[in-house]
N, C-alpha and C positions, 0 to 999 in steps of 0.2 A: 498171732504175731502182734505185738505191739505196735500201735499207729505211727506214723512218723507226726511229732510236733509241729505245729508251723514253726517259723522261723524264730528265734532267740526271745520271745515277746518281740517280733517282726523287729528288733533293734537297726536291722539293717534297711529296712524298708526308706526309701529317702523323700523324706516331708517335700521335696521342689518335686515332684511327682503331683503331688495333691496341689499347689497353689494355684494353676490356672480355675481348674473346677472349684475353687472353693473359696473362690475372689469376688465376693460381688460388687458392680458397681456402688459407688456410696460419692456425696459430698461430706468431704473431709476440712471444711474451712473453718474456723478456730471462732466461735461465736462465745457468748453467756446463751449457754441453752433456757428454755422455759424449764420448770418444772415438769418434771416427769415422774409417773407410777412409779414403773420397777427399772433401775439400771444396772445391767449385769455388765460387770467386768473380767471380758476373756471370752474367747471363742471357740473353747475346746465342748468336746462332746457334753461337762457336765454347764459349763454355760449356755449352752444352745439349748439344754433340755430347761432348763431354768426360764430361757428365752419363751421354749415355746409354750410351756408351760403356763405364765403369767401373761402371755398374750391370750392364750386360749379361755382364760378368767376374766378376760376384757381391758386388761390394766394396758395403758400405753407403754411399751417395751422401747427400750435403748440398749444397742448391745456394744461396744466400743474394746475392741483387738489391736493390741500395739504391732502386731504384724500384718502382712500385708497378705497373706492366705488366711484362712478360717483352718484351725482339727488341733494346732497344737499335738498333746502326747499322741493322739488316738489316730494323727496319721501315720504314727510308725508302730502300730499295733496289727494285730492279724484281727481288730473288731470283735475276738471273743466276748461273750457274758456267761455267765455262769450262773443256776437257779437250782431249785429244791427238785429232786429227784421224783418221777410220777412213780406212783405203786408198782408199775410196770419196770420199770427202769431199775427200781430198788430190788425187785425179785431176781430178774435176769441177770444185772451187774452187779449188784452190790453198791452203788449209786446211794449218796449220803443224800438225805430230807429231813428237814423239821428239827428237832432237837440236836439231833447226831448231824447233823452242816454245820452247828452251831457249835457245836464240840468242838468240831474238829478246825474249824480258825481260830478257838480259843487253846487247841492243843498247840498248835502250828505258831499261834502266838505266847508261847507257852506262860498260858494265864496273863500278857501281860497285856489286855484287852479290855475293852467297857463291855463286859457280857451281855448285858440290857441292850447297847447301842448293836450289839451284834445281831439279836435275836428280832430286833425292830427292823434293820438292813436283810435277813433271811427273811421276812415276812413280804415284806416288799419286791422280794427280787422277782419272783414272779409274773407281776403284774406289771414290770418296767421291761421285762424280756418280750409280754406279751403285747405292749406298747410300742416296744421300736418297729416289731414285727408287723404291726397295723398301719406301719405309716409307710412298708414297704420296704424295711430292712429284711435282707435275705440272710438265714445262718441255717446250721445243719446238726444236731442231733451227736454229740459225742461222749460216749463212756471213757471220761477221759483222766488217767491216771498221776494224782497229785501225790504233797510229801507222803511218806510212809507206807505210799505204793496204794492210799486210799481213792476208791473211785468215784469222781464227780458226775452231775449233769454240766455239759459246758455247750453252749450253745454256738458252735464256729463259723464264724463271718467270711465273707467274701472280704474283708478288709476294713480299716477302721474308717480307710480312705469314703467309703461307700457309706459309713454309718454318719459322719460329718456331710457329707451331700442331701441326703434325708431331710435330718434335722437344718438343714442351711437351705431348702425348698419348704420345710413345713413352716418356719420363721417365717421366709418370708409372706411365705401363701396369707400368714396368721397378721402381717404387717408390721411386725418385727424391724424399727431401723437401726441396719448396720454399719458401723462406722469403721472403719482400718485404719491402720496405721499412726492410730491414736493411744498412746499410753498414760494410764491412770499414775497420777504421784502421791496424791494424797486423801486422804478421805477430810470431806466439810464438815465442819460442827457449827450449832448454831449457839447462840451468846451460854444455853443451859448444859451444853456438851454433848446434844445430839446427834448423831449422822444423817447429815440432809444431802449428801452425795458427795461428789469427787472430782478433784483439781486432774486436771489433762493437758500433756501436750499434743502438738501434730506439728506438720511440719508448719504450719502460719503460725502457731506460736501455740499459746497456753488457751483453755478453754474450763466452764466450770459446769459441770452438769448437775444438777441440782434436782432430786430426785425425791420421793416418798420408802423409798426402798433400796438401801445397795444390795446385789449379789457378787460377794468374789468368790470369782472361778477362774482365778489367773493359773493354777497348775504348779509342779512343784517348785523345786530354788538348786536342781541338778546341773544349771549353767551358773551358781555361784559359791562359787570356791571359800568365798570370808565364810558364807551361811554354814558350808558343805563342814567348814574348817572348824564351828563355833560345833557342831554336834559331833563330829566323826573325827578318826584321826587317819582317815583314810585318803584325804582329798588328795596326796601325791603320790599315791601308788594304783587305784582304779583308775583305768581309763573312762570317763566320762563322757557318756550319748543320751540322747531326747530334743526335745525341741528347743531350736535357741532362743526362744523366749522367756523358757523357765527359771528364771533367774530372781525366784521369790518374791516380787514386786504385792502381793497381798498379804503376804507374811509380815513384811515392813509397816503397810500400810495399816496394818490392824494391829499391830503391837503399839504403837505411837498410841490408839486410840486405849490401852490398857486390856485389850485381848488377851487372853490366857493363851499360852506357847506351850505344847507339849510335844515332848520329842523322847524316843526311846530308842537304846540300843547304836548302833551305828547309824539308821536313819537312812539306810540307803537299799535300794532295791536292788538285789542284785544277781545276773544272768552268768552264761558265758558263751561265747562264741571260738572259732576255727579262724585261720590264716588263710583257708580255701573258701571258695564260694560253694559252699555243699548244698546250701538252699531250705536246711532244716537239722532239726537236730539227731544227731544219728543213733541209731538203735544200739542198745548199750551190750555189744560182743568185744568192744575193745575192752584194752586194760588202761586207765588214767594212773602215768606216773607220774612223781615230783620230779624236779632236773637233776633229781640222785639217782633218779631211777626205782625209788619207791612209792607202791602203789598207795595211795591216800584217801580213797570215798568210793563209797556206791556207787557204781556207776550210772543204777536203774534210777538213782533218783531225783525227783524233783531238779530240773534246772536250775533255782534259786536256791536247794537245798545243799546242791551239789557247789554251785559257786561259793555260797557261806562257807562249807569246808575247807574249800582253797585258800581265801578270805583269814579265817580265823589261824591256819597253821604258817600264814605268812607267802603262800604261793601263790607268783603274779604271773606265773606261766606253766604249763603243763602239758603233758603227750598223751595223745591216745594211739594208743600199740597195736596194732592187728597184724594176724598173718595173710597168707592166700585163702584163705577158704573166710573168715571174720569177716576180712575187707567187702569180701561178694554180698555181705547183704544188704546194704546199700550206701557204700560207698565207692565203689571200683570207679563210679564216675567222675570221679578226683583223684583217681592211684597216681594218673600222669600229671597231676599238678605241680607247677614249680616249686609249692612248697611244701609236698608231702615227700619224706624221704623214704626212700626203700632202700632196700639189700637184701642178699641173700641170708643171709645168718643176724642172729642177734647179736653176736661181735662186732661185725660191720655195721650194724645200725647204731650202737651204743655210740660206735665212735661217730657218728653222723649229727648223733644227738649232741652228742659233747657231756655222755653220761658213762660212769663209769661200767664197763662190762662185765666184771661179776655179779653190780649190783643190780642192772635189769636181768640178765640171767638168773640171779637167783627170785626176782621177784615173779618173772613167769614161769619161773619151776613151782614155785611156790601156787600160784597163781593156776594151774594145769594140776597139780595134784589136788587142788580143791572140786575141780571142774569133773575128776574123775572121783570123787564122795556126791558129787554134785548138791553139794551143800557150802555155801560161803562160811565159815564160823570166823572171818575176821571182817566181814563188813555187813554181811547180809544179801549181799545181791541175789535174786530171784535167778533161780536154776533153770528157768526159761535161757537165761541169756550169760548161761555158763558154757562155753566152747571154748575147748583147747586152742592157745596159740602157737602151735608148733611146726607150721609145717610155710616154708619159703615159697616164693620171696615174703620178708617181713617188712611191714610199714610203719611209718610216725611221723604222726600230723599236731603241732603245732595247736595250742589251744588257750583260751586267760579268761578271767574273769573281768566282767566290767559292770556301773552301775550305770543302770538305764531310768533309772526314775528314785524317788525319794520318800520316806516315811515321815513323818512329824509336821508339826506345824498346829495350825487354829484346832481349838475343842470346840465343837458344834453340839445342841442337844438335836432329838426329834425332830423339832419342825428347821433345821439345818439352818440355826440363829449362833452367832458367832456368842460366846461365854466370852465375860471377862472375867480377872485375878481371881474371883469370888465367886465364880462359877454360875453369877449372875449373865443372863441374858442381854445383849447391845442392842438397844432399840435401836429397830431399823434397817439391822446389819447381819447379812447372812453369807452362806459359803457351803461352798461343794467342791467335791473331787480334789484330786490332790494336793489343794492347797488345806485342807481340812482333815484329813486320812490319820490322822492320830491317833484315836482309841477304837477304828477297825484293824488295823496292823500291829504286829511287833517288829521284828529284823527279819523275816522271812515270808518273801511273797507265797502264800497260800496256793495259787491255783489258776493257769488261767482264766481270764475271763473276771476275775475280780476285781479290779480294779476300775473299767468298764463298767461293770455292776453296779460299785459302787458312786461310781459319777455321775451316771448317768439316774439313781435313784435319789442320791442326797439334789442333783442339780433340780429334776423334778418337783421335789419337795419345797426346795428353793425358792421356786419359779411359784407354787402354788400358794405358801405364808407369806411372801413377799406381795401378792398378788392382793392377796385378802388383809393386809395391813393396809394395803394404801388405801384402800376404801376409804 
């Protein structure tokens, strides 16, 4: 059987959950700071790791979060990573390693990736998987099935909530000071056009932290609608989730300074979720219709693969169909939901639906004569999770697409140094995780645990050349 997924990339997970644990005391009073080594702006997982990173190289750290908890995205995530398959893993599952991982987020990106930066980020992942693990992050071992039905190593977390805890006790143990509820506006230049750090407010007023090093790790720009508006044409049809902080503030900040902006495709990550609290995502015996009542996507596939479909044919809402025996495998715990409808026949549900009843009729005719070739030949769906829906009461639940986080923004090389226009290097000026994610992505989240991966490896890096500059 197919695992059940955590939840949506945990979209529903709610960040005021994590704020008490991930609030450290701080003095927040609005000075001209001294000069400092390395100062990281943002407090998400791939700025903590940058944090802890550049303290553990000895550099005096400053970490300054315009909200008033620490985790940003990575507290509404289920904490997955995702790394290179062991020999073992590759025999038994079928578990992608080494070249072929590297493929396959360049397939997934279809080619439209920095293959170099990929193969530099798969070499790495390992070693940041085996890092969180040392400092007492807890995950578990999953063969876990991405686009195209290919099998990952994905390493699943107790929560992203838990992986920001770690990292926000290693910081500190390291001396790490954190500031809240301080937001970064501008980056400093000195008379030759240097970045010597970053203009800040807080509630006393404005502050200038003056540094040997910036890292932005402010996160994506999925709470800003102008940015959302300026790449996608999507920004009044998705509904939009992640943390309300993300609202580009490094994207801004480094383009002023002639940072190179790259952005592809719609630029938006994108899930789907239920109108029920089903708690995960459910194993694919239903049938997904449009609101004609025709079927439109694989059901087995990939989350973000499955939503882009929705996405690209124009559908902002959709049904998943089961009958009596479908719904049992694991959903009957929502059959009595307010918002799952049933009836006894497909007639009566159509019209519940407010879908024509020929046209669902003929789609699970259609739909059941497949399931008895047990061969999909109009979508593919894996004959694992071909079951007839024919037999009452028949159900449908309510379902849409939404985007939970974003693509594009800063190009960074290797040592996660922000480029500008010329694909030259900004003395000084570095960046991790989402606000950087540009030439490891295309339009289609790969897998979970990637994203994670990658932030917490580029924040790393971050943490390490920012360290060894200020020298």
């Amino acid at each position: 059987m197919r695992k059940l997924l955590k939840l949506i990339l945990s979209a529903v997970l709610i960040c005021s959950m994590a704020a008490c644990s991930n609030t450290p005391a701080t003095d927040n009073s609005a000075k001209n700071e001294p000069e400092i080594d390395v100062l990281v702006v943002g407090g998400g997982a791939s700025g903590l790791s940058a944090a802890v990173e550049a303290a553990g190289a000895g550099s005096k750290v400053v970490l300054i979060e315009k909200a008033s908890n620490l985790g940003g995205s990575t507290n509404y995530s289920a904490g997955a990573t995702v790394r290179n398959a062991t020999d073992e893993e590759a025999s038994t599952y079928g578990a992608l390693k080494g070249e072929e991982l590297v493929e396959y987020f360049m397939t997934v990106a279809e080619q439209n990736a920095d293959r170099d930066f990929i193969e530099f980020i798969v070499s790495k992942a390992d070693d940041t998987v085996n890092w969180l693990k040392g400092m007492g992050y807890q995950s578990d071992y999953m063969a876990y099935e991405g686009c195209n039905s290919e099998i990952l190593s994905v390493e699943w977390g107790v929560g992203g909530n838990q992986m920001i805890q770690i990292l926000t006790d290693k910081a500190t143990e390291l001396g790490v000071e954190i500031v809240m509820n301080t937001a970064a506006t501008e980056l400093i230049l000195d008379e030759s056009g240097t970045v010597t750090g970053v203009k800040a407010t807080n509630a006393e007023g404005e502050v200038d932290y003056l540094a040997k090093s910036v890292v932005l790790a402010t996160g994506s720009y999925i709470q800003n609608k102008d940015l959302i508006a300026q790449h996608t044409e999507l920004v009044d049809v998705l509904p939009l989730t992640g943390a309300p902080g993300n609202t580009g503030d490094g994207l801004k900040m480094a383009e002023a300074v002639n940072a190179k902006m790259t952005f592809k495709g719609p630029g938006l990550l994108s899930s789907w979720t239920t109108t029920a609290p089903i708690g995960a995502v459910p194993q694919a015996y239903f049938v997904a219709v449009d609101p004609q009542g025709n079927r439109f996507v694989n059901e087995v596939e990939f989350y973000s693969v499955f939503a882009n479909e929705a996405i690209k044919k124009g559908i902002s809402q959709f049904w998943l169909v089961y009958d009596a025996n479908t719904i049992a495998h694991d959903m009957s715990s929502v059959a009595e939901h307010e918002t799952m409808l049933s009836a006894d026949s497909l007639d009566e549900l159509a019209g519940l639906m407010n879908v024509d009843a020929a046209t669902l009729k003929a789609t699970i005719d259609s739909y059941n004569a497949l399931c008895d070739k047990q061969e999909d030949t109009e979508y593919g769906k894996n004959s694992k999770y071909l079951e007839k829906v024919e037999t009452g009461p028949y159900y449908a639940l309510t379902a849409f697409p939404l985007a939970i986080g974003t693509f594009g923004g800063l190009s960074i090389d290797e040592n996660s140094q922000v480029l500008d226009v010329n694909n030259a290097p900004i003395a000084n000026l570095y960046a991790a995780g989402e606000v950087a994610n540009a030439d490891f992505f295309g339009e289609v989240y790969p897998i979970s645990g990637s994203c994670l991966t990658y932030a917490t490896t580029t924040g790393r890096i971050a943490g390490q050349v920012a360290a060894e500059n200020a020298k």
